[in-house]
TORKOL-4160 file (C-alpha; in steps of 0.2 Angstrom, whole numbers, padded with zeros to 4 digits, m for minus):
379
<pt num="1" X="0000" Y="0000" Z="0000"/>
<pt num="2" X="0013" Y="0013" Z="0004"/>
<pt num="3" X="0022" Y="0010" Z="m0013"/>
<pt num="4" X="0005" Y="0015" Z="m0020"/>
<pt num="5" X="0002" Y="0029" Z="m0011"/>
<pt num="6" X="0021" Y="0035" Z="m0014"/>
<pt num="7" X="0016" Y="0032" Z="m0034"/>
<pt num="8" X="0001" Y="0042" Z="m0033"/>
<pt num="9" X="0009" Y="0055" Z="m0023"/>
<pt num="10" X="0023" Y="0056" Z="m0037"/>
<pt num="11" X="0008" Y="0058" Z="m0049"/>
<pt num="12" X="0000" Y="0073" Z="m0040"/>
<pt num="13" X="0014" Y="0081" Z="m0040"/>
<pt num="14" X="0021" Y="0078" Z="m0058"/>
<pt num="15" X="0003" Y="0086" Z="m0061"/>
<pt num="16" X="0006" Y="0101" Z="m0051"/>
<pt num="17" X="0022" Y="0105" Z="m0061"/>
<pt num="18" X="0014" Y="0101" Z="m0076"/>
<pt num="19" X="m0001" Y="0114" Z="m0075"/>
<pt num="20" X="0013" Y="0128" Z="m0067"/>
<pt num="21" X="0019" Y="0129" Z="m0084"/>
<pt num="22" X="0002" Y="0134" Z="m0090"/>
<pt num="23" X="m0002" Y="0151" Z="m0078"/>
<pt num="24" X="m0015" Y="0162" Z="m0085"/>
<pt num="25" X="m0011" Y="0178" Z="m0093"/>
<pt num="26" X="m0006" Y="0191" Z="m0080"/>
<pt num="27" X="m0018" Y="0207" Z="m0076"/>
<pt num="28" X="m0007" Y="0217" Z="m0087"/>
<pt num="29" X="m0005" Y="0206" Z="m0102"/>
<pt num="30" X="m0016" Y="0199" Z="m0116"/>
<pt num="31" X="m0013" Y="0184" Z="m0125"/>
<pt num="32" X="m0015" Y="0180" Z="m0145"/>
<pt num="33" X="m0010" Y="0162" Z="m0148"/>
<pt num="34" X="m0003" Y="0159" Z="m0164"/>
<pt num="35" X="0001" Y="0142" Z="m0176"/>
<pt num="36" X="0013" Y="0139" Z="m0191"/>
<pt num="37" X="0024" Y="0128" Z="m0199"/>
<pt num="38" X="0040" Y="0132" Z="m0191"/>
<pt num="39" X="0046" Y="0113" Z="m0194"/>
<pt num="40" X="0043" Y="0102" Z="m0210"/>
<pt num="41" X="0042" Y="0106" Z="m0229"/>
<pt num="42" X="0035" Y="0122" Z="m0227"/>
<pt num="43" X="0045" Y="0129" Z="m0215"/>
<pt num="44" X="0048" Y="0143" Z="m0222"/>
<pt num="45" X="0030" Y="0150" Z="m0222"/>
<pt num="46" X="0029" Y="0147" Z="m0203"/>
<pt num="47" X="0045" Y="0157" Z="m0203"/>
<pt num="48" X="0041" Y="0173" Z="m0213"/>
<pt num="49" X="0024" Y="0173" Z="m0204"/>
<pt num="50" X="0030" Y="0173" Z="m0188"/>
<pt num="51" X="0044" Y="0187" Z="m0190"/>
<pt num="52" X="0029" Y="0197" Z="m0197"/>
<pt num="53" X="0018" Y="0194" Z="m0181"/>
<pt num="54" X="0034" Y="0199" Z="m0169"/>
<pt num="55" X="0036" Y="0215" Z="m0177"/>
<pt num="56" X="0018" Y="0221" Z="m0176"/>
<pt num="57" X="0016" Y="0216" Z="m0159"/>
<pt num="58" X="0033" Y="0224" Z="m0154"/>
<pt num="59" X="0028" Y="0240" Z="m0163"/>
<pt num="60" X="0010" Y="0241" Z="m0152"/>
<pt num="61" X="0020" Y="0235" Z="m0137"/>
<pt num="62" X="0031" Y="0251" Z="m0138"/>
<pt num="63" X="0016" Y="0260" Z="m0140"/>
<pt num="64" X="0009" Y="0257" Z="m0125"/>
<pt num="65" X="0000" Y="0238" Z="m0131"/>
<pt num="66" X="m0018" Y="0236" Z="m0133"/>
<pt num="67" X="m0031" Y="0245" Z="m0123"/>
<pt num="68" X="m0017" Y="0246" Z="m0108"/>
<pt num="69" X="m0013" Y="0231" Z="m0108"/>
<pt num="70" X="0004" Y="0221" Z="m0117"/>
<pt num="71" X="0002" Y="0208" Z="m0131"/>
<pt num="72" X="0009" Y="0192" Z="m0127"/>
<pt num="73" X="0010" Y="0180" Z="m0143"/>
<pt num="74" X="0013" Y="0161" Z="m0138"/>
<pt num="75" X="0018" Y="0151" Z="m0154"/>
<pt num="76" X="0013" Y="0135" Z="m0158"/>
<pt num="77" X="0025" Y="0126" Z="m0171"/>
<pt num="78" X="0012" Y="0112" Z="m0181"/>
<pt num="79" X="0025" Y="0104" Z="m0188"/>
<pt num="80" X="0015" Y="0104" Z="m0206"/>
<pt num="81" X="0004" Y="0094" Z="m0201"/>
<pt num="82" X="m0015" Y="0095" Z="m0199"/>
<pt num="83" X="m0018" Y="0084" Z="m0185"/>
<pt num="84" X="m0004" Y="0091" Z="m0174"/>
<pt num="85" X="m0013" Y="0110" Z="m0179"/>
<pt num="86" X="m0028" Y="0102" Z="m0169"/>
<pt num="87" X="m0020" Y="0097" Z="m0157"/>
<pt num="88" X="m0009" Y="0116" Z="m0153"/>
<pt num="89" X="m0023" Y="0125" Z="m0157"/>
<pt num="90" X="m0034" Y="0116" Z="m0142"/>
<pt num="91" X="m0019" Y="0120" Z="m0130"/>
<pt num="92" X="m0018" Y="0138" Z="m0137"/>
<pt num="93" X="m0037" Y="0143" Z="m0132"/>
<pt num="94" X="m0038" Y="0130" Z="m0117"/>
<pt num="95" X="m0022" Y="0132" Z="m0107"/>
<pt num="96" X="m0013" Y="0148" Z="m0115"/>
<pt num="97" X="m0033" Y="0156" Z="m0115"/>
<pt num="98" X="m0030" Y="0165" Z="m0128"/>
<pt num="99" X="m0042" Y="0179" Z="m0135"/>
<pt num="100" X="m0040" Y="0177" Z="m0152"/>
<pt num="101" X="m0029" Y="0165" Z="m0164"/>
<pt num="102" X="m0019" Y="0168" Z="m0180"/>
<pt num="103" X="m0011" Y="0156" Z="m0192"/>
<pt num="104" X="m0012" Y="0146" Z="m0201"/>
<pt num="105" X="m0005" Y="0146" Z="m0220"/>
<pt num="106" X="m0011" Y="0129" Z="m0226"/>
<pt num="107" X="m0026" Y="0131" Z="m0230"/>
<pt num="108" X="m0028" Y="0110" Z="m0223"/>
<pt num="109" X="m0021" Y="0114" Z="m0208"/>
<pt num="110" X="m0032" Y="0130" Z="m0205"/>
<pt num="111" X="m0047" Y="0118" Z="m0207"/>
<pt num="112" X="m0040" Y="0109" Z="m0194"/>
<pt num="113" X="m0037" Y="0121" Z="m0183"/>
<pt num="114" X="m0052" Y="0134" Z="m0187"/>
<pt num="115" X="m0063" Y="0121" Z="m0182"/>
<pt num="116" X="m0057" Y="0121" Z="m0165"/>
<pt num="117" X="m0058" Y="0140" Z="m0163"/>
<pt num="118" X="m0077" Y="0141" Z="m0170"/>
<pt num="119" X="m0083" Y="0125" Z="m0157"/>
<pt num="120" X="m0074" Y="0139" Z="m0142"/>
<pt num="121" X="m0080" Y="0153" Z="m0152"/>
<pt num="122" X="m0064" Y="0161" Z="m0151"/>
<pt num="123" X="m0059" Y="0175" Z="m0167"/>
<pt num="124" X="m0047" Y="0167" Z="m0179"/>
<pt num="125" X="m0039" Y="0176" Z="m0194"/>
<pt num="126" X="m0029" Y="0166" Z="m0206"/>
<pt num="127" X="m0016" Y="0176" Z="m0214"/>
<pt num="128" X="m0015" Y="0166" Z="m0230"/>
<pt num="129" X="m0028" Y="0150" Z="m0232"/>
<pt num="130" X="m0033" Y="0154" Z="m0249"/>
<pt num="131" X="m0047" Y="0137" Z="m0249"/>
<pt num="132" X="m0066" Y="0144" Z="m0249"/>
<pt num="133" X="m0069" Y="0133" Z="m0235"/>
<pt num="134" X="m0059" Y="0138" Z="m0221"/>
<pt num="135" X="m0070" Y="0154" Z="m0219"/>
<pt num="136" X="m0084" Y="0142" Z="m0221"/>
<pt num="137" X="m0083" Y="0134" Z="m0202"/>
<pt num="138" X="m0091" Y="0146" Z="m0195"/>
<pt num="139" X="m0093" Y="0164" Z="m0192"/>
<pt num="140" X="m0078" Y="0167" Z="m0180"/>
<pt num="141" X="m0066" Y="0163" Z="m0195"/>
<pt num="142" X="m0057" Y="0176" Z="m0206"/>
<pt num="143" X="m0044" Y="0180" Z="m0219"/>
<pt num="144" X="m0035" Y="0192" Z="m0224"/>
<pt num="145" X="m0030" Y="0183" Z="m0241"/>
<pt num="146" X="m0040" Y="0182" Z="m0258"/>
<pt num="147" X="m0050" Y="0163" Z="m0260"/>
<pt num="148" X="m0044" Y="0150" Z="m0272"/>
<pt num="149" X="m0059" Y="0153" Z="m0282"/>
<pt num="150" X="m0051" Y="0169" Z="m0284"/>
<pt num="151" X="m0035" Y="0165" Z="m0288"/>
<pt num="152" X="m0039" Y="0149" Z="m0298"/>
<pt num="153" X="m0050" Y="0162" Z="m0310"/>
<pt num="154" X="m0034" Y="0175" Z="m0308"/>
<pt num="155" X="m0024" Y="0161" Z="m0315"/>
<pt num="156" X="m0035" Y="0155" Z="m0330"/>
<pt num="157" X="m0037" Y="0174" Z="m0336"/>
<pt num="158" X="m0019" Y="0175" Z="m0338"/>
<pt num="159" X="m0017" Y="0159" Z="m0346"/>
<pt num="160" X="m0032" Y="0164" Z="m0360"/>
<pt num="161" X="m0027" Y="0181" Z="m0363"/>
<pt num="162" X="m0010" Y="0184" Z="m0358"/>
<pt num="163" X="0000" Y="0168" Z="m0362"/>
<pt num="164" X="m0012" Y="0166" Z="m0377"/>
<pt num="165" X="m0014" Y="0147" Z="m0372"/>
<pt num="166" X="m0027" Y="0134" Z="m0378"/>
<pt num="167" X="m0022" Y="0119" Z="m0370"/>
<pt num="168" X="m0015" Y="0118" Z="m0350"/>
<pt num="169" X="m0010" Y="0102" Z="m0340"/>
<pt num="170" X="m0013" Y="0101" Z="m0324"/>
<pt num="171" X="0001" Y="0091" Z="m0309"/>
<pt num="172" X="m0011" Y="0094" Z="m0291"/>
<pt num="173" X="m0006" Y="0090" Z="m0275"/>
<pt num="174" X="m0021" Y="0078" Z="m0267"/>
<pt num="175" X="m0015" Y="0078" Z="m0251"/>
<pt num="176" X="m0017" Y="0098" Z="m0250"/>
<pt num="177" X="m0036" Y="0106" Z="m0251"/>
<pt num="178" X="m0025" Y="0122" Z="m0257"/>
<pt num="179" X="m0019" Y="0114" Z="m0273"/>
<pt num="180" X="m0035" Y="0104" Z="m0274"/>
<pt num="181" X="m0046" Y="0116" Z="m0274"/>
<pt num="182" X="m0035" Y="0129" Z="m0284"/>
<pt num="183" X="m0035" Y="0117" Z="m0297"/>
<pt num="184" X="m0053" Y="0114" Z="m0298"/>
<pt num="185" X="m0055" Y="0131" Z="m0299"/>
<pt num="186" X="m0044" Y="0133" Z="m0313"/>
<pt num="187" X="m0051" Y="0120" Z="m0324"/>
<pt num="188" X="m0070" Y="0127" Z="m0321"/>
<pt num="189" X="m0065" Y="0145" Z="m0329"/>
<pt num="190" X="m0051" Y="0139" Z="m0341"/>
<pt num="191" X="m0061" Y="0126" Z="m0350"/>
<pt num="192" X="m0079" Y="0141" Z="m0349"/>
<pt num="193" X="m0064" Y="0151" Z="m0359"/>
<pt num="194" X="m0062" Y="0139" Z="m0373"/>
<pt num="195" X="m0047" Y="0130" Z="m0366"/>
<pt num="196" X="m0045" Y="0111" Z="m0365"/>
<pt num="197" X="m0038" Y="0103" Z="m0349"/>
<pt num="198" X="m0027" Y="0090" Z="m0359"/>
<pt num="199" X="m0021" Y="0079" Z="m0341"/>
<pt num="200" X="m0024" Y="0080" Z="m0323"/>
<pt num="201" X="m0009" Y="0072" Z="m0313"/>
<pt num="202" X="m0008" Y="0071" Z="m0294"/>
<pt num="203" X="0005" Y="0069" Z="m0282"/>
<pt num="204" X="0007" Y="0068" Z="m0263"/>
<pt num="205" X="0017" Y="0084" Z="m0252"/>
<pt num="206" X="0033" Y="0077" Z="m0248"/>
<pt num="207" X="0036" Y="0066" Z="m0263"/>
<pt num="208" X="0052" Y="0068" Z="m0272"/>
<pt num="209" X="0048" Y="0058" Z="m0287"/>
<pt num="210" X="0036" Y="0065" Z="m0303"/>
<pt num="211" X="0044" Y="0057" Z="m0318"/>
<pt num="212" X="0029" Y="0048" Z="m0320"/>
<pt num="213" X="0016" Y="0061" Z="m0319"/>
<pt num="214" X="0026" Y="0073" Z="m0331"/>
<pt num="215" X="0030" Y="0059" Z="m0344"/>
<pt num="216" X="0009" Y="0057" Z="m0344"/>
<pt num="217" X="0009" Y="0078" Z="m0346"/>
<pt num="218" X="0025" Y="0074" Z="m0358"/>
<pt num="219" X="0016" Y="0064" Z="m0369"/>
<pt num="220" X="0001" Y="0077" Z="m0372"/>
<pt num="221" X="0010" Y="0091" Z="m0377"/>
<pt num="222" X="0002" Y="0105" Z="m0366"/>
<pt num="223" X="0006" Y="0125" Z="m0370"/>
<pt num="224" X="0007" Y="0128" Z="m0350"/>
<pt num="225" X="0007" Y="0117" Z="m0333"/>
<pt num="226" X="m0005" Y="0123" Z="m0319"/>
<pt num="227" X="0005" Y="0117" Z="m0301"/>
<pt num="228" X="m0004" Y="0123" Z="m0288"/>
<pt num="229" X="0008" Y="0117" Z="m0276"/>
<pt num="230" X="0018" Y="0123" Z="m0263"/>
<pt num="231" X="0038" Y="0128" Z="m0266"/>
<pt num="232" X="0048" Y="0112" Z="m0259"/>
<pt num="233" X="0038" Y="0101" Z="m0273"/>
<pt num="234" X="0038" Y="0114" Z="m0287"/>
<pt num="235" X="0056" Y="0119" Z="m0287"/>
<pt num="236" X="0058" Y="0098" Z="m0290"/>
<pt num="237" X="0044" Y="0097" Z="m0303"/>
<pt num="238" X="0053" Y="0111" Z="m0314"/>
<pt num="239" X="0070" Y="0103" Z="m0314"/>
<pt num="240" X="0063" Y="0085" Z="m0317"/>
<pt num="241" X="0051" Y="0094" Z="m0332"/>
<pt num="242" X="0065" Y="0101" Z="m0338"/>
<pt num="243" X="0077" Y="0087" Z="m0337"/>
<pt num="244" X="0062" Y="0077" Z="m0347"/>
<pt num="245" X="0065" Y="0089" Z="m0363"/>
<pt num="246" X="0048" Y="0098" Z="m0356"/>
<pt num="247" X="0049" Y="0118" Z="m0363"/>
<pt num="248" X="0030" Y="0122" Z="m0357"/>
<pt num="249" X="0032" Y="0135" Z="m0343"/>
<pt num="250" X="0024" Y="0132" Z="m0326"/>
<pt num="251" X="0011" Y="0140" Z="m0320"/>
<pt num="252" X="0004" Y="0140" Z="m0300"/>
<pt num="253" X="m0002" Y="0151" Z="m0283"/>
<pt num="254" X="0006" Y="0159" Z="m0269"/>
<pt num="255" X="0010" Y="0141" Z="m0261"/>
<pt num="256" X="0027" Y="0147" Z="m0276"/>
<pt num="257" X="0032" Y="0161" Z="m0263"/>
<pt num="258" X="0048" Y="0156" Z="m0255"/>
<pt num="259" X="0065" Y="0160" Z="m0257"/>
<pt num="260" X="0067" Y="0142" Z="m0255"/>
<pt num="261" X="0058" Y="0140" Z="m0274"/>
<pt num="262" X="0073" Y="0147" Z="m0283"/>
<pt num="263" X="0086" Y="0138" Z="m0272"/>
<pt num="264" X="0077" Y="0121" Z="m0275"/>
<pt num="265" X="0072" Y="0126" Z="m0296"/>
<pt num="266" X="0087" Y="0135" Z="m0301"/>
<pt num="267" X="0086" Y="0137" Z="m0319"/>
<pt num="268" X="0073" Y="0129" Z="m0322"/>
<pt num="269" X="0059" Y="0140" Z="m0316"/>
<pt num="270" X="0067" Y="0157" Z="m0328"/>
<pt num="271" X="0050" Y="0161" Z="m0336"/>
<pt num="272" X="0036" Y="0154" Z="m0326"/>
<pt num="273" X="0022" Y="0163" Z="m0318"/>
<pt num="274" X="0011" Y="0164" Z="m0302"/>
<pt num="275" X="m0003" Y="0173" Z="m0295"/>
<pt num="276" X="0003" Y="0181" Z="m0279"/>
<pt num="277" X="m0004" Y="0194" Z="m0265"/>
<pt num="278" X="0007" Y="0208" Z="m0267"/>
<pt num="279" X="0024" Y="0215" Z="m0276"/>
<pt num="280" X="0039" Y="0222" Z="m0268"/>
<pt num="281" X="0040" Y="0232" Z="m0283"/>
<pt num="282" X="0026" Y="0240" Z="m0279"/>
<pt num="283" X="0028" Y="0261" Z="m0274"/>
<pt num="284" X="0014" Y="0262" Z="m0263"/>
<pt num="285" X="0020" Y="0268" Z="m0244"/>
<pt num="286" X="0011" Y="0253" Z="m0235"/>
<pt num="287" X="0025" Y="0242" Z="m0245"/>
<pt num="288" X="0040" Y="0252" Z="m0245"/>
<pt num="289" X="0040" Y="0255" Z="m0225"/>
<pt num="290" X="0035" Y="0237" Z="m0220"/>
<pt num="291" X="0047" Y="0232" Z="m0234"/>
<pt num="292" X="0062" Y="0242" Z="m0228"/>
<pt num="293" X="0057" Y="0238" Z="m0210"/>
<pt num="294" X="0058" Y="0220" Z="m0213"/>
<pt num="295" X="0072" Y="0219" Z="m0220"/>
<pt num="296" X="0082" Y="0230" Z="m0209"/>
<pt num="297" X="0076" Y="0215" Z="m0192"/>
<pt num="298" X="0077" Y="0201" Z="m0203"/>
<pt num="299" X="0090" Y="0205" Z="m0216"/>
<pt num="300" X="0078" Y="0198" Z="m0232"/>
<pt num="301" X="0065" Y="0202" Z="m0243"/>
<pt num="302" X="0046" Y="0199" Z="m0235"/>
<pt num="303" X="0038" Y="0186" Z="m0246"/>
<pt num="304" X="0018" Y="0188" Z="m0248"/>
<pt num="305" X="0017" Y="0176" Z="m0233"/>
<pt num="306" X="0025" Y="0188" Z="m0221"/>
<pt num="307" X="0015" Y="0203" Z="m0229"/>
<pt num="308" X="m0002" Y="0193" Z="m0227"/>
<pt num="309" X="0003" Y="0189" Z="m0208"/>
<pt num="310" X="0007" Y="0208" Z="m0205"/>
<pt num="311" X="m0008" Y="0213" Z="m0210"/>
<pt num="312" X="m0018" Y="0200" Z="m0199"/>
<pt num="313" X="m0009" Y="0207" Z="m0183"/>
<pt num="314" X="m0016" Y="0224" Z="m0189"/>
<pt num="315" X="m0033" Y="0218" Z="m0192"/>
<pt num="316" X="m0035" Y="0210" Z="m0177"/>
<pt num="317" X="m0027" Y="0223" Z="m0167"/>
<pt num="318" X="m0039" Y="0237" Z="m0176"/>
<pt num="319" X="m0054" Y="0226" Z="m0173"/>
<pt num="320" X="m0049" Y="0225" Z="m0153"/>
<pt num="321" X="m0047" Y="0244" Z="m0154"/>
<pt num="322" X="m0063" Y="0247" Z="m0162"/>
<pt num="323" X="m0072" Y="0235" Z="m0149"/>
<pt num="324" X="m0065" Y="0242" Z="m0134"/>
<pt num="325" X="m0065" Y="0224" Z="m0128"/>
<pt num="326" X="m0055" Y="0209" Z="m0129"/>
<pt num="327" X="m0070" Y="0199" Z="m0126"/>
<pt num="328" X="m0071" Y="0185" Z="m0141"/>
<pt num="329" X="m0089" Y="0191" Z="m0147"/>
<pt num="330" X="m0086" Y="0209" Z="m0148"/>
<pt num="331" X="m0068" Y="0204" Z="m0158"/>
<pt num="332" X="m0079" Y="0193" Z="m0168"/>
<pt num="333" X="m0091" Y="0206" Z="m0173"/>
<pt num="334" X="m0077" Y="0220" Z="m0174"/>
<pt num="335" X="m0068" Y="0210" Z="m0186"/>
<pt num="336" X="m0084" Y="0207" Z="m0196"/>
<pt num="337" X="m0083" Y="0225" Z="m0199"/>
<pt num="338" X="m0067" Y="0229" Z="m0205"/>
<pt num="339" X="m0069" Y="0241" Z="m0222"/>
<pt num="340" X="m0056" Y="0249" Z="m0230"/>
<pt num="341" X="m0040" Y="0245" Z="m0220"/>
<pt num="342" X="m0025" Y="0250" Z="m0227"/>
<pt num="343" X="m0014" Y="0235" Z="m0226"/>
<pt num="344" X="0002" Y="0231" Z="m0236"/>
<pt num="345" X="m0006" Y="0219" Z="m0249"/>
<pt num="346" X="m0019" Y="0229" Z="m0252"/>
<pt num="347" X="m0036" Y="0238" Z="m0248"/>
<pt num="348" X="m0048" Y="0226" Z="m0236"/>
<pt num="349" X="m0063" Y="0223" Z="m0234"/>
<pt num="350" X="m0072" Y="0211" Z="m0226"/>
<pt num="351" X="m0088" Y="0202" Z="m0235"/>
<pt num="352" X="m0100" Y="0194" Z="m0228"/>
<pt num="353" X="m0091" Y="0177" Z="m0229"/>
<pt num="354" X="m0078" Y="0186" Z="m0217"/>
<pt num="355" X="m0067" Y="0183" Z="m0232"/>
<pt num="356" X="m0058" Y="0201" Z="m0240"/>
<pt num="357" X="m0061" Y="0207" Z="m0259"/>
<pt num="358" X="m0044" Y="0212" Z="m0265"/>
<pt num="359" X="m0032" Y="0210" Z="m0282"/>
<pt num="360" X="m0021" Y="0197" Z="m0287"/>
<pt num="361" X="m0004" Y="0201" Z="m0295"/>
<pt num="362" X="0006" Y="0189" Z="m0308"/>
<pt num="363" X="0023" Y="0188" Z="m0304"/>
<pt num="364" X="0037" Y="0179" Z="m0318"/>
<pt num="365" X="0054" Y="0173" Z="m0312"/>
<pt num="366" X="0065" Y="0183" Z="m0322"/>
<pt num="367" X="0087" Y="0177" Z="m0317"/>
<pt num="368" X="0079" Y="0170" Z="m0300"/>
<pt num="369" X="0070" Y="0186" Z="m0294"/>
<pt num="370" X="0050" Y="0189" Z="m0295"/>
<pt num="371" X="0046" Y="0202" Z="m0308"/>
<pt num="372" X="0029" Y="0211" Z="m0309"/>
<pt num="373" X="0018" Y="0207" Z="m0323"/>
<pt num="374" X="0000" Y="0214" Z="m0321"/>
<pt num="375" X="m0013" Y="0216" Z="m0310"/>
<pt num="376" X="m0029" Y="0208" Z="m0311"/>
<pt num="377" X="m0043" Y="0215" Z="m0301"/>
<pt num="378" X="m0061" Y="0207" Z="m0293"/>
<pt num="379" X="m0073" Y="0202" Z="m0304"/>
């Protein structure tokens, strides 16, 4: 008996110590969970979105923070993963008790995580989930990024009546409802346009292997390729397309923004093209000072990803200023009203699907650097 009551006492205490890591937000302090890929094959976005986060918080913490009291961001690193997302997000809202939730980029992992915030009713904004259905959980789900259907019509536009393109393959990535319903998108409008749809190829996010799939596309001749894919994957498809004798250029989404692309495609991405949120080349003030400020704390250029993540940390903090309240509702219904913010990748207004109406620019990859191509506004 006295080994188990020694066991149960270890237990108790383990507990103890356990749930002293969890203290609730001091008087003085807020707390805005936060959840990215800082691990795994898109590392990078988890990256550029958490710099992006840290220097809006820093810049209202110097201020004087948010209605008195001091933002306190706890990152949650998901590892790329969907069900891990769940899992973070839970402890975020649950342990950390945070007010309010931003993240994630994936638009599969913002599923997985937006449904956890809408069933504790806590606001969410994800930065850079482009899939429809993300905003489509519930009502305490935002974005501060254009939707896939959007982008997918962006994309099938520019192949029509820019590239001048009749026929376009198509290599998707199933595991990802971003690439999945990007290309779905595309197909819809590119074949209403008079275009043929000539092969539809799939792979898997973390395969290495697409010399199969391309030898199909190969064999059909295609004027362009839509991959709607994220960079580690379409830095590898253009050098095996290209080591196949395949000339078409590719064609894809702002899942293409990392430096990463370049250092994984080399060569063999001069001349293709993607839909994206925003342009460094871009005069406008907004850009230039988050530009130069960015690059001045985290010696590189901000990709679309950290732009999109800046502006979410404004949106939500203008929504809590606006409400005079952190209380989750009133954030809810704040953020609900956002018109005509200012932000760095563009002018934003929320619809009533929570979901902002904004312009999409087309970037080409010109001796490894992202050149502007054109604008193409909402329907």
């Amino acid at each position: 008996m006295s080994t188990k009551i020694c066991c149960a006492i270890v237990l108790i205490f383990c507990c103890v110590l356990i749930s002293c890591k969890n203290d609730p937000p001091q008087s003085n302090e807020v707390v805005i969970g936060e959840y990215c890929s800082l691990t795994g094959t898109t590392a990078t976005f988890g990256i550029s979105t958490k710099n992006a986060v840290a220097m809006v918080v820093d810049d209202v913490n110097k201020s004087g923070g948010l209605l008195g009291k001091k933002i306190r961001v706890v990152v949650e690193d998901d590892q790329g993963r969907p069900e891990e997302a769940q899992t973070v997000v839970t402890k975020l809202i649950q342990k950390d008790r945070a007010v309010a939730v931003l993240g994630e980029v994936a638009s599969s992992r913002s599923l997985a995580g937006g449904s956890v915030c809408q069933q504790n009713q806590i606001p969410m904004i994800t930065p850079s989930s482009t899939n429809p259905k993300v905003t489509q959980l519930g009502d305490y789900i935002f974005r501060a990024c254009f939707t896939d259907r959007f982008q997918g019509y962006v994309m099938a536009i520019f192949a029509t009546q820019t590239l001048k393109v009749k026929n376009v393959a198509i290599l998707r990535d199933i595991k990802n409802d971003y690439s999945v319903g990007f290309a779905d998108v595309f197909q819809e409008n590119f074949r209403k346009m008079g275009g043929a749809i000539v092969a539809d190829e799939s792979y898997s996010e973390g395969d290495t292997d697409f010399s199969a799939q391309l030898t199909v596309i190969r064999s059909k001749n295609p004027e362009a390729i839509l991959v709607p894919g994220y960079y580690t994957e379409v830095g590898l498809i253009a050098r095996q397309a290209r080591n196949l004798g395949i000339k078409a250029p590719l064609i894809g989404g702002d899942g293409w923004d990392s430096p990463r692309l370049v250092e994984i495609g080399g060569q063999a991405l001069e001349g293709c093209y993607f839909s994206n949120h925003y342009s460094i080349e871009d005069p406008r003030p907004e850009i230039r000072a988050f530009v130069d400020a960015y690059q001045q704390r985290f010696h590189q250029t901000p990709d679309s990803i950290a732009a999109l993540a800046h502006d979410s940390a404004l949106i939500l903090v203008d929504a809590v200023k606006r409400a005079q309240s952190f209380e989750p509702a009133r954030v809810k219904d704040a953020l609900a009203k956002t018109t005509a913010f200012a932000g760095v990748t563009g002018t934003i207004t929320m619809d009533e699907n929570r979901n902002p109406v904004k312009s999409a620019v087309i970037l080409r990859i010109d001796n490894g650097k992202q050149k502007y191509v054109q604008t193409i506004n909402p329907i």
